[in-house]
C-alpha positions as CSV (number, residue, x, y, z in Angstrom):
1,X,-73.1,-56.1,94.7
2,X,-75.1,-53.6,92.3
3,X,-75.0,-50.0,92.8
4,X,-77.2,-47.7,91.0
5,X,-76.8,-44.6,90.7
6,X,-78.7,-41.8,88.5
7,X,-76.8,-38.9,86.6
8,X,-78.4,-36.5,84.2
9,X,-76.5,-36.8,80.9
10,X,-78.5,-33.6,79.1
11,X,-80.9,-31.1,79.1
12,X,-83.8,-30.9,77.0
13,X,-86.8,-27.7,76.5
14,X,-86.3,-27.2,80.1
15,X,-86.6,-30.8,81.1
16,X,-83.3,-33.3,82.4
17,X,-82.9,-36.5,80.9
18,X,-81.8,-39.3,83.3
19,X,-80.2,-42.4,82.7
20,X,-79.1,-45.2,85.0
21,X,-75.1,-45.7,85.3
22,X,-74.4,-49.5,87.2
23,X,-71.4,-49.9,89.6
24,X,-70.0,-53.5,89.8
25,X,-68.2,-53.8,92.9
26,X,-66.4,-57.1,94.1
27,X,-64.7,-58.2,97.1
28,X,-61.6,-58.3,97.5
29,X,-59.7,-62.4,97.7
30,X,-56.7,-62.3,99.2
31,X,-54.9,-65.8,98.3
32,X,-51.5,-67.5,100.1
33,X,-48.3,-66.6,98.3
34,X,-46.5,-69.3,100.2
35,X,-44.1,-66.2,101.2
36,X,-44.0,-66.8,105.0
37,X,-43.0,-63.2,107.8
38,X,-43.9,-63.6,111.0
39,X,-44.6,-67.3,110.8
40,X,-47.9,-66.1,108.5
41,X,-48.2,-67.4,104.3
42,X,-48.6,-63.8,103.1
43,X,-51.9,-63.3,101.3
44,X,-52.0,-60.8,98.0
45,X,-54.6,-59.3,96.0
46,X,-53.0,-60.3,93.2
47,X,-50.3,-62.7,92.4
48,X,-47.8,-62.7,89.5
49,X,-50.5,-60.7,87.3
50,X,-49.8,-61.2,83.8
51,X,-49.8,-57.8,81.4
52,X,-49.9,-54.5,83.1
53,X,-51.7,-53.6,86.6
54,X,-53.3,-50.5,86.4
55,X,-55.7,-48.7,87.9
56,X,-57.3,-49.5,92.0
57,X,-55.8,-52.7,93.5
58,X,-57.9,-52.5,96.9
59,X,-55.9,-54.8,99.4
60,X,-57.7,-54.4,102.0
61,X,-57.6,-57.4,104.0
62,X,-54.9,-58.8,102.3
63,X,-51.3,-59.0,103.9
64,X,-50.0,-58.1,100.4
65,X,-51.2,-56.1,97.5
66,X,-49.6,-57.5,94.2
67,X,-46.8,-60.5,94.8
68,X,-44.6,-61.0,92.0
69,X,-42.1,-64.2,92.4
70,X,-41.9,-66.0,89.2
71,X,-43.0,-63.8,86.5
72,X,-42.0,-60.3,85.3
73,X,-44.2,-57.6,84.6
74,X,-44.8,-54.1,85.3
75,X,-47.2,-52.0,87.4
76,X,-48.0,-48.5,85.8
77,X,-50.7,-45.9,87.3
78,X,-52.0,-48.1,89.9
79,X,-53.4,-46.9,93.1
80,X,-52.1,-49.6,95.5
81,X,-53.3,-49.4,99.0
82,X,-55.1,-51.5,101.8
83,X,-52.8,-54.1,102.8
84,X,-51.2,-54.4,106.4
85,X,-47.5,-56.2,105.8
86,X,-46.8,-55.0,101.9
87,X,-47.8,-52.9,98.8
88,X,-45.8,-54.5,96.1
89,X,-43.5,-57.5,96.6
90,X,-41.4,-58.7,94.3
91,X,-39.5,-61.6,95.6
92,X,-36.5,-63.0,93.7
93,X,-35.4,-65.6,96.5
94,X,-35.3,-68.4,94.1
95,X,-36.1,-67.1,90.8
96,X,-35.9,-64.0,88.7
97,X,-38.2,-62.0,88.0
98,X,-37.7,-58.3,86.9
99,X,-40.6,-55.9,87.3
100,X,-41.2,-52.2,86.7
101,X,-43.1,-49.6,89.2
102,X,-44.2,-46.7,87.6
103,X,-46.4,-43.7,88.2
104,X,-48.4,-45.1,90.6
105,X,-49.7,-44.0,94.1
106,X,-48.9,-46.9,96.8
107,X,-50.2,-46.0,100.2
108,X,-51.8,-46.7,103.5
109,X,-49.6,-50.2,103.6
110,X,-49.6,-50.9,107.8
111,X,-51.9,-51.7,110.6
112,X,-54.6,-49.1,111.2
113,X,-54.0,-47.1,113.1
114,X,-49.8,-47.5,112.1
115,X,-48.0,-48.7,114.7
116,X,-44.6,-50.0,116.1
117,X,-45.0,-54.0,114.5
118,X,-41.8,-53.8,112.1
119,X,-43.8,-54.4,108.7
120,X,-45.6,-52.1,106.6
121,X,-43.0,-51.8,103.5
122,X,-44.9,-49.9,100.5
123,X,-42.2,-50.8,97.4
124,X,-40.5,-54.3,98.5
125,X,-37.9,-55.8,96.2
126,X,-35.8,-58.8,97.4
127,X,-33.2,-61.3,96.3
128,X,-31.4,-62.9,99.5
129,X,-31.0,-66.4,98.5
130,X,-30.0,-67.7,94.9
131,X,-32.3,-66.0,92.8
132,X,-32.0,-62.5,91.2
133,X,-34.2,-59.4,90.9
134,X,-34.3,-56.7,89.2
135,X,-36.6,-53.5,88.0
136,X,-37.3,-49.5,87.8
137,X,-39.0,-48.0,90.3
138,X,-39.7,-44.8,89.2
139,X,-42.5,-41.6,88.9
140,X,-44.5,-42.5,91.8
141,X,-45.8,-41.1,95.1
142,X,-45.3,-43.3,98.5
143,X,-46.8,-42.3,101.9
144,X,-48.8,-43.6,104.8
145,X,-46.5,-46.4,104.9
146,X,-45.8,-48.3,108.3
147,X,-42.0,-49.0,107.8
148,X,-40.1,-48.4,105.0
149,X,-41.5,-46.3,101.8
150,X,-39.0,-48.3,99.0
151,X,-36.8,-51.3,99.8
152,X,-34.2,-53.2,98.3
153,X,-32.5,-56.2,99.9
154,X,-30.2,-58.5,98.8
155,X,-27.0,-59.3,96.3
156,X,-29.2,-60.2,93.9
157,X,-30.6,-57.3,93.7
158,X,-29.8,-54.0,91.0
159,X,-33.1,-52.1,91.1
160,X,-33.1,-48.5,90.2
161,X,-35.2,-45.8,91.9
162,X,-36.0,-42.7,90.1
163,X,-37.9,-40.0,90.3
164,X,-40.1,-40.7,93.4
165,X,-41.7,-38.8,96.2
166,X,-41.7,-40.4,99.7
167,X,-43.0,-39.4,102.3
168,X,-43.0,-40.5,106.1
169,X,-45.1,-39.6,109.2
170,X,-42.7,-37.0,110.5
171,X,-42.0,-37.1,114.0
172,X,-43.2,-40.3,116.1
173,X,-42.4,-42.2,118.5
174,X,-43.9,-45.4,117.4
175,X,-41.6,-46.9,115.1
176,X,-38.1,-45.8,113.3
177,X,-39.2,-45.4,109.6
178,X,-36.9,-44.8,106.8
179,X,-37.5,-43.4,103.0
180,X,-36.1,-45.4,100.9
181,X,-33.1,-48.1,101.8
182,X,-30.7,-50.7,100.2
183,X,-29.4,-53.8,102.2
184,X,-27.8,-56.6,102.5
185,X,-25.7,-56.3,99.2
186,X,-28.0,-54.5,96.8
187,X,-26.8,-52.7,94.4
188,X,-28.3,-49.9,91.8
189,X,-29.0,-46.1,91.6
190,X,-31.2,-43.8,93.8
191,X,-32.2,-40.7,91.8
192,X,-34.3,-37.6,90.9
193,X,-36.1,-38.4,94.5
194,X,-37.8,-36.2,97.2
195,X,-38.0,-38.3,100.7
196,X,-39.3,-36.3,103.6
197,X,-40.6,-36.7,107.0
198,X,-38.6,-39.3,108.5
199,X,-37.4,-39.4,112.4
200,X,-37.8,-41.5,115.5
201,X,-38.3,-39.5,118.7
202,X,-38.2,-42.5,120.8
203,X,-35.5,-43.5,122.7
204,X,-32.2,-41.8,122.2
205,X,-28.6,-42.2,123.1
206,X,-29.0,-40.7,126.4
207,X,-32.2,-42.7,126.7
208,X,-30.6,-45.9,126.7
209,X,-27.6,-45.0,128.6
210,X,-30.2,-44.4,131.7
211,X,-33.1,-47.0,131.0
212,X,-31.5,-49.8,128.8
213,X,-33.9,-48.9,125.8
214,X,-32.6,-49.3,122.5
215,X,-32.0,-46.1,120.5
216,X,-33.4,-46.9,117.2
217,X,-33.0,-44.2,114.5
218,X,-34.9,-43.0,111.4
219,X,-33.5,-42.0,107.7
220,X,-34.4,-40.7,104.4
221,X,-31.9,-42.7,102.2
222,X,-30.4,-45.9,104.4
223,X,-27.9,-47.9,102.8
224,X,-26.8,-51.0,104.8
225,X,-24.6,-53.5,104.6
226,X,-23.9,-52.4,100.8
227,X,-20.5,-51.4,99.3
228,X,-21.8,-47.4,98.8
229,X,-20.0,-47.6,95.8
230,X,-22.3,-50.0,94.4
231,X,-25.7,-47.8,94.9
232,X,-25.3,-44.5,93.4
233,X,-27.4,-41.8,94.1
234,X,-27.8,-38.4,92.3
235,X,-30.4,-35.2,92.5
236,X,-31.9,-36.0,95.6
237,X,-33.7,-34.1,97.5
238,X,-33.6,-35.1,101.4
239,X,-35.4,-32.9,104.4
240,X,-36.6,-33.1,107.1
241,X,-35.7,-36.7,108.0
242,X,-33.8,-37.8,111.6
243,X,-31.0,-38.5,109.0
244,X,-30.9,-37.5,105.4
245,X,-28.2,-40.2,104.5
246,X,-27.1,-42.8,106.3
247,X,-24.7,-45.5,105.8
248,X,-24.4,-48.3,108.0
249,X,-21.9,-51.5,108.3
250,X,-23.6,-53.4,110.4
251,X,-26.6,-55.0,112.0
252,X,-27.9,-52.3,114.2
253,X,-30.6,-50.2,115.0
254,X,-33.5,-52.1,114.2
255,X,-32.4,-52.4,110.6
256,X,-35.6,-54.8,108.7
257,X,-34.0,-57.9,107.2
């Protein structure tokens, strides 16, 4: 579809010169990944993009903005945003792929309005089968996410995380969201990072001892199921987050896999 639009580009005895400036604008195609959650093949924007992303990737529509699973690559001042289950996925499952995140805005990854449906991750790296993955994730700014703002599951796993901002919804009671968590045997560093705004007011311990609801809870920097030893984190800044640190052994508390 054509857009025109007119701009004045100068003046001249008085008089303003006009010239006609054309806007292409497409459609977004979201294609099958063959990635399955929730019995669905996860649609992307793009998948395994070749060079450098930059600049809008719309997603809207899609359950995925930019799926990585078989080629490296890197993602540098994008503005990521539209998609309901994921901003960027890079999936090492099977194979390896490394990929960089850099100085780029993901946001508004969920359902609309957000809601309690455990998906919405904005930064997704994973490697929980026989594959490896691996990356920075660094310089950029993460909010309006459903679920988790960064995420990193898996033994083969060794991302670092530096430099980010992350920011939650604050105070709800619709779903337990955390910052920025490790899982499931990841290992790397978490650094330089400011993650606010993260806590469940849901049901809490007292809750559940008199209604049988589970008392899910919300952090800035989760690490689960990891040796801490192998994530090491530096120069954070954590506030005003249910939990500015938490560690956990187990599976519990409505942890995402």
């Amino acid at each position: 579809m054509l857009n025109i639009k007119k701009i004045a580009i100068g003046l001249s005895a008085g008089a303003i010169m006009l010239a006609a400036t054309v806007v292409q604008s497409f459609a977004v195609t979201c294609t099958p990944t063959g990635f399955f959650r929730d019995s669905i093949n996860m649609t992307a924007a793009q998948i395994n993009p070749a060079g450098t992303v930059s600049g809008d990737v719309d997603a809207t529509g899609c359950n995925i903005g930019i799926y990585y699973d078989t080629s490296s690559g890197d993602v540098d001042g994008a503005d990521i945003h539209g998609a309901n289950y994921f901003g960027v996925v890079v999936n090492g499952d099977v194979n390896n792929p490394s990929v960089d995140v850099k100085n780029s805005e993901i946001h508004d990854i969920g359902e609309t309005p957000l809601n309690g449906s455990q998906h919405g991750l904005a930064i997704y790296y994973r490697a929980l089968s026989t594959g490896t993955v691996a990356g920075e994730i660094s310089g950029n700014e993460v909010y309006t996410y459903q679920k988790n703002g960064i995420t990193v599951n898996g033994e083969g796993a060794n991302v670092n995380v530096e430099n980010n901002t992350v920011t939650g919804e604050g105070r709800v009671d619709y779903i337990a969201q955390n910052g920025i968590q490790f899982g499931y045997g990841a290992v790397g560093n978490i650094s330089g990072s400011t993650v606010t705004g993260h806590y469940w007011t849901g049901c809490s311990h007292q809750d559940a001892a008199k209604t049988g609801c589970t008392p899910w809870v919300s952090a800035g920097l989760l690490l689960y199921a990891v040796e801490a030893k192998n994530v090491k984190t530096s120069n954070n800044m954590l506030r005003n987050n249910q939990f500015n640190y938490l560690l956990l052994p187990s599976q519990s508390l409505g942890i995402l896999p």
